[in-house]
C-alpha positions in Angstrom: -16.1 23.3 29.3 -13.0 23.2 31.6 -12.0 19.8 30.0 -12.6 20.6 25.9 -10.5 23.7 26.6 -7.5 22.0 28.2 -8.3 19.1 24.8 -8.7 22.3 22.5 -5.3 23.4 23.9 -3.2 20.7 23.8 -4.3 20.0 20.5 -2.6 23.7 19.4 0.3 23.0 21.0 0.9 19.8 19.8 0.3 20.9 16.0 2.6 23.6 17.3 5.3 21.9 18.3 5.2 19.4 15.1 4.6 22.3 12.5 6.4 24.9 14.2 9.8 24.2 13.0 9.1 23.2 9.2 7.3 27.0 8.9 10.8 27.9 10.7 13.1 26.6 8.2 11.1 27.5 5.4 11.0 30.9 6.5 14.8 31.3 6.7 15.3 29.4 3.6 14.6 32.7 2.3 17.5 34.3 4.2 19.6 36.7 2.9 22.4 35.9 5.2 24.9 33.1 5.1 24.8 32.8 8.9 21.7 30.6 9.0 20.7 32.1 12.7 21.5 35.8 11.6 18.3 37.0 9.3 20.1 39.0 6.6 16.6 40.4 4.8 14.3 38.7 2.2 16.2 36.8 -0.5 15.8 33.3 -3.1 19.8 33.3 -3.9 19.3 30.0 -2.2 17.0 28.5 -4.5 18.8 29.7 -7.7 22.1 28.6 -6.1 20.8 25.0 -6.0 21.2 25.1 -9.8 24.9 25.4 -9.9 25.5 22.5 -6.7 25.7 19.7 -8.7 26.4 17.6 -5.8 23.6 18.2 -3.9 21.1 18.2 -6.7 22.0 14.7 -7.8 21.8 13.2 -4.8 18.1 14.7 -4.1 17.6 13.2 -7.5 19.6 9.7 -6.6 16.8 9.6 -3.0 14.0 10.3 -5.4 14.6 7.8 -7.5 15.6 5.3 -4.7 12.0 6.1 -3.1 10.2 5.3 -6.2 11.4 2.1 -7.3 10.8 1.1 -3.7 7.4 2.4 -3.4 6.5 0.2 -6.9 8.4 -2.7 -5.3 6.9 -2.8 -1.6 3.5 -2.3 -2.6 4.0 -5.5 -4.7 5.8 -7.7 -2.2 3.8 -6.4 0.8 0.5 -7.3 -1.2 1.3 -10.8 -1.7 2.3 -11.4 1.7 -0.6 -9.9 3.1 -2.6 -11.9 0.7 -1.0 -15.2 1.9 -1.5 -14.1 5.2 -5.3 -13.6 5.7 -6.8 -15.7 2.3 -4.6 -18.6 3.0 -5.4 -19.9 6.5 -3.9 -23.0 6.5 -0.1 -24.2 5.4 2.4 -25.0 7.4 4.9 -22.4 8.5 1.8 -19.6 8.9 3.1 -18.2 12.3 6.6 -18.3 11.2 6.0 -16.4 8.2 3.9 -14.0 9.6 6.7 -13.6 11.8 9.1 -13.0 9.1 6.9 -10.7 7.3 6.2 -8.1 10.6 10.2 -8.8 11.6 11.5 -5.4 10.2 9.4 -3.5 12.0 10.7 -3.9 15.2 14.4 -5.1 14.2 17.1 -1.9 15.2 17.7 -0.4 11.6 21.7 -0.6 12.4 21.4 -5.0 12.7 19.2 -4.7 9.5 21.9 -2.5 7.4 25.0 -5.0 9.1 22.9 -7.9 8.3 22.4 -6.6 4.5 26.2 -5.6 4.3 27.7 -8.9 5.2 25.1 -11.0 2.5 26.0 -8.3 -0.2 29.4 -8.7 0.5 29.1 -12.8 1.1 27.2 -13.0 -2.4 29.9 -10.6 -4.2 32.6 -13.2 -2.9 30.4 -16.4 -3.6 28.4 -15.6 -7.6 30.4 -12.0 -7.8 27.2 -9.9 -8.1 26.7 -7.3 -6.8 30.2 -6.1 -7.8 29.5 -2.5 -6.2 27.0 -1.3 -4.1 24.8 1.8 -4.5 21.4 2.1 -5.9 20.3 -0.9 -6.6 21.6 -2.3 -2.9 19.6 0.4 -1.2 16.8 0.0 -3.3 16.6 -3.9 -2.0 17.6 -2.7 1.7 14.7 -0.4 1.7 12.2 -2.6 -0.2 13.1 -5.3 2.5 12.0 -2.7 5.4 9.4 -1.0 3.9 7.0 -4.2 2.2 6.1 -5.0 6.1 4.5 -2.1 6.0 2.5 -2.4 3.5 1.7 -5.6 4.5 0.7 -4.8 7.6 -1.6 -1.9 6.1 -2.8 -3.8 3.6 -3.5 -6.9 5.7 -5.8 -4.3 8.3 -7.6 -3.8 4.9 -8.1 -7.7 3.4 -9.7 -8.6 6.6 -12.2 -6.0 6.3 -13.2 -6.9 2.5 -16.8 -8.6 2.1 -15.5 -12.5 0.5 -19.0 -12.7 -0.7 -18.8 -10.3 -3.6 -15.2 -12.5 -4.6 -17.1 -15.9 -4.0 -20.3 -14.9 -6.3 -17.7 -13.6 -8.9 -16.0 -17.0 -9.3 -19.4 -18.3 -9.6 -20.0 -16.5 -12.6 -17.2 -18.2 -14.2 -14.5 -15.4 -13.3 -11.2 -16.8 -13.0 -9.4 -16.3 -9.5 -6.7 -13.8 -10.7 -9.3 -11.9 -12.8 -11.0 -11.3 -9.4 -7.7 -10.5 -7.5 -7.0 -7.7 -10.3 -10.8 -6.7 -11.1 -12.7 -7.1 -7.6 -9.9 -7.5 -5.3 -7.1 -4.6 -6.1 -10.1 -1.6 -6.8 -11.5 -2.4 -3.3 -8.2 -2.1 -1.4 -6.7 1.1 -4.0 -6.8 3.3 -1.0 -4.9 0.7 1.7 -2.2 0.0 -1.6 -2.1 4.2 -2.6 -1.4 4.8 1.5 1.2 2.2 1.8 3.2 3.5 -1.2 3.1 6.7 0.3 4.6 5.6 3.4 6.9 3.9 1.9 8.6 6.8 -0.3 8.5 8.8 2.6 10.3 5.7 4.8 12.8 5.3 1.9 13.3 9.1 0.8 14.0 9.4 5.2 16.5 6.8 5.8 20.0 7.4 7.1 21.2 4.0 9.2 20.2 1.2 6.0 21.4 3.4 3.2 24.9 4.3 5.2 25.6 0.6 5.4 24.3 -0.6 1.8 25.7 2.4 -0.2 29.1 3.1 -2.1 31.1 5.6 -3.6 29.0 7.8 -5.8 25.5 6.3 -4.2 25.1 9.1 -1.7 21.6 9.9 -1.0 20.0 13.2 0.2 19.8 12.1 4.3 23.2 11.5 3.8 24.4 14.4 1.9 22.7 16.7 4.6 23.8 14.6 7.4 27.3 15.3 6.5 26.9 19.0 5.5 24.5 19.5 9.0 28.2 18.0 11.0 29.8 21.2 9.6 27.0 23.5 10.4 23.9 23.7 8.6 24.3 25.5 4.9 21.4 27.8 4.0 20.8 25.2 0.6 19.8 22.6 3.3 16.9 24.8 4.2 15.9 25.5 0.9 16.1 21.5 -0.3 14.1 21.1 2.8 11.7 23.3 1.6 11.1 21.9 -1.9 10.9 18.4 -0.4 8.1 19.8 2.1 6.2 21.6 -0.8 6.5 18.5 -2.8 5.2 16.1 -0.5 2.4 18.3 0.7 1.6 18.5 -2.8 1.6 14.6 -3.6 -0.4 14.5 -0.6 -3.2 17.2 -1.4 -3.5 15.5 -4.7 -3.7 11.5 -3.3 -6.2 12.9 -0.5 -8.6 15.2 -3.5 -8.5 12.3 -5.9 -9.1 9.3 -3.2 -12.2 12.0 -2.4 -13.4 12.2 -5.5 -13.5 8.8 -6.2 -15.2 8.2 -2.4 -18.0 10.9 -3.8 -18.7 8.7 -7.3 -19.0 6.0 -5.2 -21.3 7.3 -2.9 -23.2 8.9 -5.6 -23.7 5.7 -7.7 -25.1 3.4 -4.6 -27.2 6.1 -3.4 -28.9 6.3 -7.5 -29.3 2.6 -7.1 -30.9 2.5 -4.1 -33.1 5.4 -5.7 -33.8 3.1 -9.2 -34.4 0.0 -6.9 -36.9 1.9 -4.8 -38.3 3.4 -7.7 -38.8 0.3 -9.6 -40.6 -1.5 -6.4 -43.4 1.7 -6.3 -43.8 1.1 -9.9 -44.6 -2.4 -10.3 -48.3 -3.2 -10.0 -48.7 -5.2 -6.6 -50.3 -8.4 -7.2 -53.9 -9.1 -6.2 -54.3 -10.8 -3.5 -56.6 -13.9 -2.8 -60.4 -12.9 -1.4 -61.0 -13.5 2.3 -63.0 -16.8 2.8 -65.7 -14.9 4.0 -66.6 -13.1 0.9 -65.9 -16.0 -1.3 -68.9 -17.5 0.7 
């Protein structure tokens, strides 16, 4: 008893200590006052003010934006490396490319950004593109550090994945990328669904890539409050805060009711064929069986 109170206990604290200070700032994103540790009454000035900084509300826009497209594009480059990386076995280079793949995960985010400013900068002086950076140079620094992600989520899932129901499909005739996108891709949905999560959330967080690959007018959300936070924090911080939490609880309720959902119909439907199949065994006649020798005699 002793030892599932202390568990019980440090499990409080710990959700505590995590959850603590978003209820915090969304508590005083409500204040009244502009002195963000003075509580100055019940107000949503904040919220209504958000309309008329323009400045701010683009560059929530600008992260959100940034996070999507690299959501769509890691999911799609961390899916064929991971593919490559547990269906082909053999070619030559394996190690060094699985190497490569898993690199940005534990590569310092500041020799990442330095490594992506010289090469936009070296390929602006060599074919003159890009000619400025800003989204589209943080949208390729973060799809570079978020596809080993999903790759290495996606991978965990692959190697899992029962090759016989792929193998009996191509003996049916099925073509091989018929069964990557009809077989394949439905049984690793959730793995693909997670790691595009984690990737917005990577993307729609990052500070250190996005201060080295960004311009003038490119300036994304972590950066804006960043800044503004140097100055003392503003009470529209807490209130962006608080629509970013609400959203991404949101997106979240809705991924984990749906991924339910679809885990219930799939329950459901085996469990009714194992019901048919066992129903159809009791109903077929059993087959007579031969007469002992003895009787035959």
């Amino acid at each position: 008893m002793k030892r599932f109170s202390f568990s019980k206990l440090m499990l409080v604290l710990g959700l505590l200590f995590i959850y603590l200070p978003m209820l915090i700032l969304v508590i005083y994103s409500f204040n009244a006052s502009k002195l963000v540790t003075v509580w100055g009454g019940w107000s949503v000035k904040w919220y209504v003010g958000l309309l008329d900084n323009s400045q701010l509300m683009g560059s929530v826009m600008r992260s959100l934006e940034i996070a999507l497209y690299t959501a769509v594009a890691a999911v799609a480059l961390g899916t064929l490396a991971a593919f490559v990386l547990t269906r082909v076995t053999r070619f030559k280079g394996r190690t060094l490319f699985g190497g490569l793949v898993t690199a940005p995960l534990v590569m310092p985010e500041v020799i990442t950004g330095l490594s992506l400013l010289l090469l936009f900068v070296a390929m602006a002086q060599m074919i003159g593109w890009p000619q400025e950076r800003g989204i589209v140079t943080i949208w390729i620094a973060h799809t570079t550090f978020c596809a080993a992600y999903v790759a290495v989520v996606v991978s965990a899932r692959l190697r899992e994945l029962d090759l016989s129901i792929e193998e009996a499909a191509m003996d049916l005739g099925a073509k091989p990328w018929k069964v990557f996108f009809l077989i394949t891709i439905p049984m690793i949905a959730p793995s693909l669904a997670a790691g595009g999560m984690m990737s917005f959330a990577l993307s729609l967080d990052d500070l250190v890539l996005a201060s080295f690959v960004s311009g003038p007018g490119s300036t994304t959300l972590p950066m804006e409050v960043f800044s503004a936070v140097r100055l003392g924090v503003k009470p529209e911080i807490n209130a962006v805060a608080s629509l970013i939490l609400l959203s991404v609880s949101l997106v979240t309720f809705l991924v984990w009711y749906f991924s339910r959902q679809a885990e219930e119909r799939r329950r459901r439907a085996i469990q009714q064929a194992i019901e048919e199949g066992a129903a159809a065994n009791v109903s077929q006649p059993q087959a007579r069986r031969p007469a002992p020798a003895a009787a035959q005699a």
